[in-house]
C-alpha positions as CSV (number, residue, x, y, z in Angstrom):
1,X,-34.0,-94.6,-2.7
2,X,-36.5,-96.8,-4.4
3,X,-39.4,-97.0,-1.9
4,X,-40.3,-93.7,-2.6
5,X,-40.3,-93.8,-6.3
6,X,-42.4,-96.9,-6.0
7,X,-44.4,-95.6,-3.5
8,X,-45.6,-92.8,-5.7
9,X,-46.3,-94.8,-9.0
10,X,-48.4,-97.0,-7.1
11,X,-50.4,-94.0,-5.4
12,X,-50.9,-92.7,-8.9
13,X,-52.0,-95.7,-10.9
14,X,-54.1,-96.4,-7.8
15,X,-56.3,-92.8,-8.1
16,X,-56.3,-93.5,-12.2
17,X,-57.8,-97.6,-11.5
18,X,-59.5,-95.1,-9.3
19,X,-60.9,-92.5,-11.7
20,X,-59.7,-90.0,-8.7
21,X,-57.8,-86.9,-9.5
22,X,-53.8,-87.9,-9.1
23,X,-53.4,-85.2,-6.4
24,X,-55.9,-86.6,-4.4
25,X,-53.2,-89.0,-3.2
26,X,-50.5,-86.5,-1.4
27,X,-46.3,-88.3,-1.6
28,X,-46.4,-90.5,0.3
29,X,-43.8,-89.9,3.5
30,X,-40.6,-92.7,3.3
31,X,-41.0,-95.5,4.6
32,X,-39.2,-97.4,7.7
33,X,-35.8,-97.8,7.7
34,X,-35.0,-101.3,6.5
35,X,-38.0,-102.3,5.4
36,X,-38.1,-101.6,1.2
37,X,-41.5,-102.3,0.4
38,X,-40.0,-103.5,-3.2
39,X,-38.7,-106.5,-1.8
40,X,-41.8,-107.4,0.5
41,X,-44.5,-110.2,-0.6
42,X,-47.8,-108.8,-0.4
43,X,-48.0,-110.7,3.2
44,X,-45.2,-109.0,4.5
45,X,-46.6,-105.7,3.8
46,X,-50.1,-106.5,5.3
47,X,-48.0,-107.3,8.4
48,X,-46.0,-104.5,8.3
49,X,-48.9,-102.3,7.7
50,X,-50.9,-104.0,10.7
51,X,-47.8,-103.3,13.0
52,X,-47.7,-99.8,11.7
53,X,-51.5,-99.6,12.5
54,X,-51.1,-100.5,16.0
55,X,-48.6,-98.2,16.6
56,X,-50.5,-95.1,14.9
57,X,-54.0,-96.5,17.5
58,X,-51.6,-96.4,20.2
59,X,-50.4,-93.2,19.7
60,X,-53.8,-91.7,18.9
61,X,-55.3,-92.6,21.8
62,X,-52.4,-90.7,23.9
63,X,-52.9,-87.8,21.8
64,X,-49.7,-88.5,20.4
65,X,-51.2,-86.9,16.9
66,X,-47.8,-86.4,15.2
67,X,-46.8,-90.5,15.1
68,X,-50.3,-91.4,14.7
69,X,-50.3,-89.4,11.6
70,X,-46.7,-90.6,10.5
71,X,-47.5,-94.4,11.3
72,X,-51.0,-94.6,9.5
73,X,-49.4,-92.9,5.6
74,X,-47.0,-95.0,6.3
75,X,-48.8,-97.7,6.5
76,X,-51.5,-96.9,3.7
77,X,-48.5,-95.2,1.1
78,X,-46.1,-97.7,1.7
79,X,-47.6,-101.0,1.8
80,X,-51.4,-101.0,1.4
81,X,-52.7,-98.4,-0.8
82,X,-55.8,-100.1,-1.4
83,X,-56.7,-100.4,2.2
84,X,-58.3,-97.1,1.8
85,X,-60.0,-97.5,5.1
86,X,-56.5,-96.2,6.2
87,X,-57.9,-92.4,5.3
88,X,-60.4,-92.5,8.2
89,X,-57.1,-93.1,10.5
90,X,-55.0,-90.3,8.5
91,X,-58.0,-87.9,9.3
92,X,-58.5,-88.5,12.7
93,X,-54.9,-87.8,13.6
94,X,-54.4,-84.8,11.3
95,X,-57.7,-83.2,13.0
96,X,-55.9,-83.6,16.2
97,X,-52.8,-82.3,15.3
98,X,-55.0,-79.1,13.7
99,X,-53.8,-79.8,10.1
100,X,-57.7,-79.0,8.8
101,X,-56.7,-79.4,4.9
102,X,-55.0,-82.6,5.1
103,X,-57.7,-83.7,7.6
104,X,-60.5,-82.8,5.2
105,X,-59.0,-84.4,2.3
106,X,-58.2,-87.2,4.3
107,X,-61.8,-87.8,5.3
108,X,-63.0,-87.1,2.0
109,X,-61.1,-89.4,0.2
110,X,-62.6,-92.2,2.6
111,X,-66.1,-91.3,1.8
112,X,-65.4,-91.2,-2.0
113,X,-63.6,-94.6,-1.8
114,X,-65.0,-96.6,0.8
115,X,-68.5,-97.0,0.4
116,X,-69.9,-99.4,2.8
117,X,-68.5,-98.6,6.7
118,X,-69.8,-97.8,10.1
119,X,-67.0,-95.0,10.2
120,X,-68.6,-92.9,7.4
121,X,-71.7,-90.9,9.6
122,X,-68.2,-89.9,11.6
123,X,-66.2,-88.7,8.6
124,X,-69.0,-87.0,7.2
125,X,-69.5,-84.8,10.9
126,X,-65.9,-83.9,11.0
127,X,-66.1,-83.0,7.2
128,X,-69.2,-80.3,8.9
129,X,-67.3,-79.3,12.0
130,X,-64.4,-78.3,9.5
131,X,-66.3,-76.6,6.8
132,X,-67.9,-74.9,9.7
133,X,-64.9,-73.7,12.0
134,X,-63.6,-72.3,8.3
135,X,-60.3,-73.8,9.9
136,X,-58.9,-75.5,5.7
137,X,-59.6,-72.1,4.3
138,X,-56.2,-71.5,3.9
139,X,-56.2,-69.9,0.3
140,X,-58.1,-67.2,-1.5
141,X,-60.7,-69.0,-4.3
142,X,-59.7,-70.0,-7.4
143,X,-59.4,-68.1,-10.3
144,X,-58.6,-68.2,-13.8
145,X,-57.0,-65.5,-15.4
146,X,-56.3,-64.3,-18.8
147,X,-55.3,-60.9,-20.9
148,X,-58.4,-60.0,-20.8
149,X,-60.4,-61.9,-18.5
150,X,-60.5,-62.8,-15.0
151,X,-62.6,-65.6,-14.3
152,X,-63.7,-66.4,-10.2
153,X,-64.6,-70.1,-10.1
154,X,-68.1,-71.4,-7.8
155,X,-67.5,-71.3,-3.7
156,X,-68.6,-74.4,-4.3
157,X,-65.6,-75.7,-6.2
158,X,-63.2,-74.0,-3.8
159,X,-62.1,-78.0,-3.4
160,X,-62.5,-79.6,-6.7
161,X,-58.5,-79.7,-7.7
162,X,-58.4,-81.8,-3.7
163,X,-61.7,-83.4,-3.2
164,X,-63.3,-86.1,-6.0
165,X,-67.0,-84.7,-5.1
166,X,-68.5,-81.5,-5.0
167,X,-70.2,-79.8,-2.3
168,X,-73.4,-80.1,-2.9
169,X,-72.9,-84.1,-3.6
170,X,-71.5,-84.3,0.3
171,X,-74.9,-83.1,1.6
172,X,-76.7,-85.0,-0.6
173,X,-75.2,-88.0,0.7
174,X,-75.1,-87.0,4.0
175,X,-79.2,-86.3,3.9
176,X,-79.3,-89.8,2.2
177,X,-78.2,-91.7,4.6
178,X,-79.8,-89.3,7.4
179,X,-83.6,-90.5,6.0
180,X,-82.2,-94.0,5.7
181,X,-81.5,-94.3,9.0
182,X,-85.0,-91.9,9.7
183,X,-86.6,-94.6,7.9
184,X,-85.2,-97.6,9.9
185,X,-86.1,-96.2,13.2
186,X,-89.2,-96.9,14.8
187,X,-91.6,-94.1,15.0
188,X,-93.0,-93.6,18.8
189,X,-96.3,-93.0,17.3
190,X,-96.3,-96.4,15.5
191,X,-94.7,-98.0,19.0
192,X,-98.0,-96.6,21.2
193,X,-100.2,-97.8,18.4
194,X,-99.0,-101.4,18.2
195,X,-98.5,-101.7,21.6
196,X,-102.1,-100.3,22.6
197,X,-103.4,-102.0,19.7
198,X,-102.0,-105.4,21.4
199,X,-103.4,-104.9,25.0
200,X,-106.7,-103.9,23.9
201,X,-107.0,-107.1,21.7
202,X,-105.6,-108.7,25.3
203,X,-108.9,-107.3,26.6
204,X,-111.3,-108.1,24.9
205,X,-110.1,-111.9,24.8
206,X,-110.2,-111.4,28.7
207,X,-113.5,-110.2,28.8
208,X,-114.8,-112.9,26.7
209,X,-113.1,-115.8,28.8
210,X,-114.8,-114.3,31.8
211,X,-117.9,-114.0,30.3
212,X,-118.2,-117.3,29.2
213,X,-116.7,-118.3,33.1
214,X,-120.0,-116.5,34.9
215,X,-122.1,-118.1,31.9
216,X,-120.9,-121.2,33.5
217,X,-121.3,-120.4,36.9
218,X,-125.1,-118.9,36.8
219,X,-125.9,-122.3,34.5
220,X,-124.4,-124.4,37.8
221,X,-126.4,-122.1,40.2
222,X,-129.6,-122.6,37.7
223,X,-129.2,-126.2,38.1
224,X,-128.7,-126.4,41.5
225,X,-131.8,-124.5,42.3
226,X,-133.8,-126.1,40.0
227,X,-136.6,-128.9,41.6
228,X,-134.9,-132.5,41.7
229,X,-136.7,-135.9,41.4
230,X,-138.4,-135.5,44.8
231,X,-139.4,-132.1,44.4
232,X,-137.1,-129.8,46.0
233,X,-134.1,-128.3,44.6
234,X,-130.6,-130.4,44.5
235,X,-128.6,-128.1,45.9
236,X,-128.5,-126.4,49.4
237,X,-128.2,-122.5,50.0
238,X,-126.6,-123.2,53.7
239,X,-123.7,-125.1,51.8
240,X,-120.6,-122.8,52.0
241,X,-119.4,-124.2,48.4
242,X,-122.9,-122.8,46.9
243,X,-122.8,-119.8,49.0
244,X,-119.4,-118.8,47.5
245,X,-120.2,-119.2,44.1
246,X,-123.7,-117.5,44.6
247,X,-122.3,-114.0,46.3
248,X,-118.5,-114.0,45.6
249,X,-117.5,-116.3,42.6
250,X,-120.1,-115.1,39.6
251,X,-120.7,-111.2,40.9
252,X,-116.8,-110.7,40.3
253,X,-116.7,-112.6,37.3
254,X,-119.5,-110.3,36.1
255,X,-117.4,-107.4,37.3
256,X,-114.5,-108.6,35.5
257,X,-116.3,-109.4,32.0
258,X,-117.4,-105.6,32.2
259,X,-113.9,-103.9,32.8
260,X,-112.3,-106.2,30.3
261,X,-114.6,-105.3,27.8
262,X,-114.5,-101.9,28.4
263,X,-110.9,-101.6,28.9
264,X,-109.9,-103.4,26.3
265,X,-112.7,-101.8,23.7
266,X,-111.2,-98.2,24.4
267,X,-107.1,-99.8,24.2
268,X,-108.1,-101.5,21.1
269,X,-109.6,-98.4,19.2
270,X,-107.5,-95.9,20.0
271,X,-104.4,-98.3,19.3
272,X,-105.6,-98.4,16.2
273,X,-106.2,-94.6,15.3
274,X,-103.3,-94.4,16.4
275,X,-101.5,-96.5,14.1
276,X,-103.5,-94.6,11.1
277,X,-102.6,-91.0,11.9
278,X,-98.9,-92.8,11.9
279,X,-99.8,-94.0,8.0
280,X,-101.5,-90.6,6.9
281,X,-98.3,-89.1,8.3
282,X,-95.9,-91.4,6.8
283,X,-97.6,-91.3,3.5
284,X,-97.8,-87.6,3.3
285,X,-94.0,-87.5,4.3
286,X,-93.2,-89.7,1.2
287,X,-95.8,-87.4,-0.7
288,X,-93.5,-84.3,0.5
289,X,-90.0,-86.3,0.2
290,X,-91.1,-86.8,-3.6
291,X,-92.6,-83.5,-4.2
292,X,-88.8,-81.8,-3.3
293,X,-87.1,-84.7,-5.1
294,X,-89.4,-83.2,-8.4
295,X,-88.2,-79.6,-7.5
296,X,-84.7,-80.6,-6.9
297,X,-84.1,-82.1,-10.5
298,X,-86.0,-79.5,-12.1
299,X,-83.4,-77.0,-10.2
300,X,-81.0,-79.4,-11.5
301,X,-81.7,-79.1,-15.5
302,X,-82.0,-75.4,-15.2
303,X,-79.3,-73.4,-16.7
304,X,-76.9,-72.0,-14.9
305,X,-76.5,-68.2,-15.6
306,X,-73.6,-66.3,-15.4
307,X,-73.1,-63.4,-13.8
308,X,-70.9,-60.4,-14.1
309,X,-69.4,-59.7,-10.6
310,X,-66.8,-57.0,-11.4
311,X,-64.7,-55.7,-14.4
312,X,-62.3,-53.0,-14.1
313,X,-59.0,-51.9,-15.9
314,X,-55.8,-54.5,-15.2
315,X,-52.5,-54.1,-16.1
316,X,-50.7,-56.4,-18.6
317,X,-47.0,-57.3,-19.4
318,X,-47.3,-55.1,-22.4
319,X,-49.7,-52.0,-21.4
320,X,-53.4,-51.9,-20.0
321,X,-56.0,-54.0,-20.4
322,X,-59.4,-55.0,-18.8
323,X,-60.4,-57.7,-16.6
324,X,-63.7,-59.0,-15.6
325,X,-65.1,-61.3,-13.1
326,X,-67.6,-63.8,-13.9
327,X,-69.6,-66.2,-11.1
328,X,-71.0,-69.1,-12.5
């Protein structure tokens, strides 16, 4: 009968270390039978918990949601609460077993204590399919009520007393890490630039090679024609070798200095005006993203108002008496 007492106080000094409300962390469900995690050295309960993992993947992957779920808290209440990487697990196999609230919860608790993991764009979609399908609104909102006042808490904050973060916070994270990953991926704009930018450079250098190979070829030609020591010119227009280079070898290097140029001119500019309609955009986007980050904050050091949503007569343990709803 110990394992669960012990269980428990370590689940709730955890979420205090934690600065995360207690009843974040739900009892945790007993643990196996003869194994007292009291009596375990921390390297028995990693082991235990990695045996206990296996078993929960292995039943999640044959839809077996029900052990999945009962291996994995086991695992993360009994012998590894700080492995909170364990909520991701917990989530996946209560949103199989159709469990929304403890799924949500689940999910949430991994995005508010595991910062840093591949898993989280996952958590964070399952958190939207949920709060989407309405499937964990399962009680009416809050409220607060006294003798003479009824008090009706933000839609918001429907969550508060399960989830560490508000609403609002979740999509402001989500967004975050949306234009983080916006801003790591290459723009096709940029991509047609640089890579136009980089043939038309190719061209150019092309057409200046075979420029400079005709230039060579019409200075051999000049020589060969030109008058030799006995008066006649050194080389011979019958000779197949000067033939070649006189009707085949320098009119197509000619031809080729032309389209290279020309090819490689028109790549080259519009690679590059290409590449600055791509930094006019991006820097108006960052103009934009900054302008909405102002707004935001000025939203955010506005005052909320409240207002009156309904009042009406209510009856009291002693007699009548008024009630009144407020939204804040």
């Amino acid at each position: 009968m110990r394992a669960p007492v012990f269980a428990k106080s370590l689940c709730l000094a955890l979420s205090t270390s934690l600065s995360v409300p207690a009843v974040v962390f739900a009892a945790p469900p007993p643990s196996s039978p003869g194994a007292d995690p009291s009596t375990m050295t921390p390297e028995q309960k990693l082991e235990r918990a990695k045996q206990l993992f296996g078993e929960g993947n292995a039943a999640l992957e044959t839809s077996d949601y029900t052990t999945a779920l009962a291996r994995f808290e086991d695992a993360y209440y009994n012998y590894t609460p700080d492995r909170h990487k364990f909520n991701f697990n917990i989530g996946l196999a209560a949103y199989g077993m159709g469990d929304c609230v403890k799924a949500k919860a689940a999910f949430q608790r991994f995005l508010d204590l595991v910062t840093d993991d591949p898993n989280r764009g996952e958590a964070q979609v399952k958190i939207m399919e949920i709060e989407r399908s309405g499937c964990a609104n399962v009680a009416p909102a809050t409220t607060t009520t006294t003798t003479t006042t009824t008090t009706q808490i933000d839609d918001e904050n429907d969550d508060a007393p399960v989830l560490e973060s508000r609403q609002s916070q979740r999509d402001e994270a989500i967004e975050r890490e949306r234009d983080a990953a916006d801003a790591k991926r290459k723009s096709p704009l940029m991509i047609t630039g640089a890579l136009l930018t980089g043939l038309g450079a190719a061209g150019v250098i092309g057409g200046a090679v075979s420029l400079a190979l005709a230039n060579k070829k019409a200075n051999e030609l000049a020589n060969l024609a030109s008058p030799g020591p006995t008066g006649f010119p050194a080389g011979d227009y019958a000779d197949d070798a000067v033939f070649d280079l006189d009707r085949n070898k320098l009119p197509r290097n000619n031809v080729g200095t032309v389209v290279f140029f020309t090819a490689g001119s028109v790549l080259l500019v519009t690679g590059v005006a290409l590449l600055a309609v791509y930094a006019k955009n991006k820097k108006k986007a960052a103009k934009r993203k900054s302008r909405e980050d102002d707004e935001e904050d000025e939203e955010a050091r506005a005052p909320r108002r409240v207002q009156l949503t309904g009042f009406g007569p209510a009856a009291l343990p002693r007699g009548m008496g008024a009630s009144a709803t407020l939204r804040f």
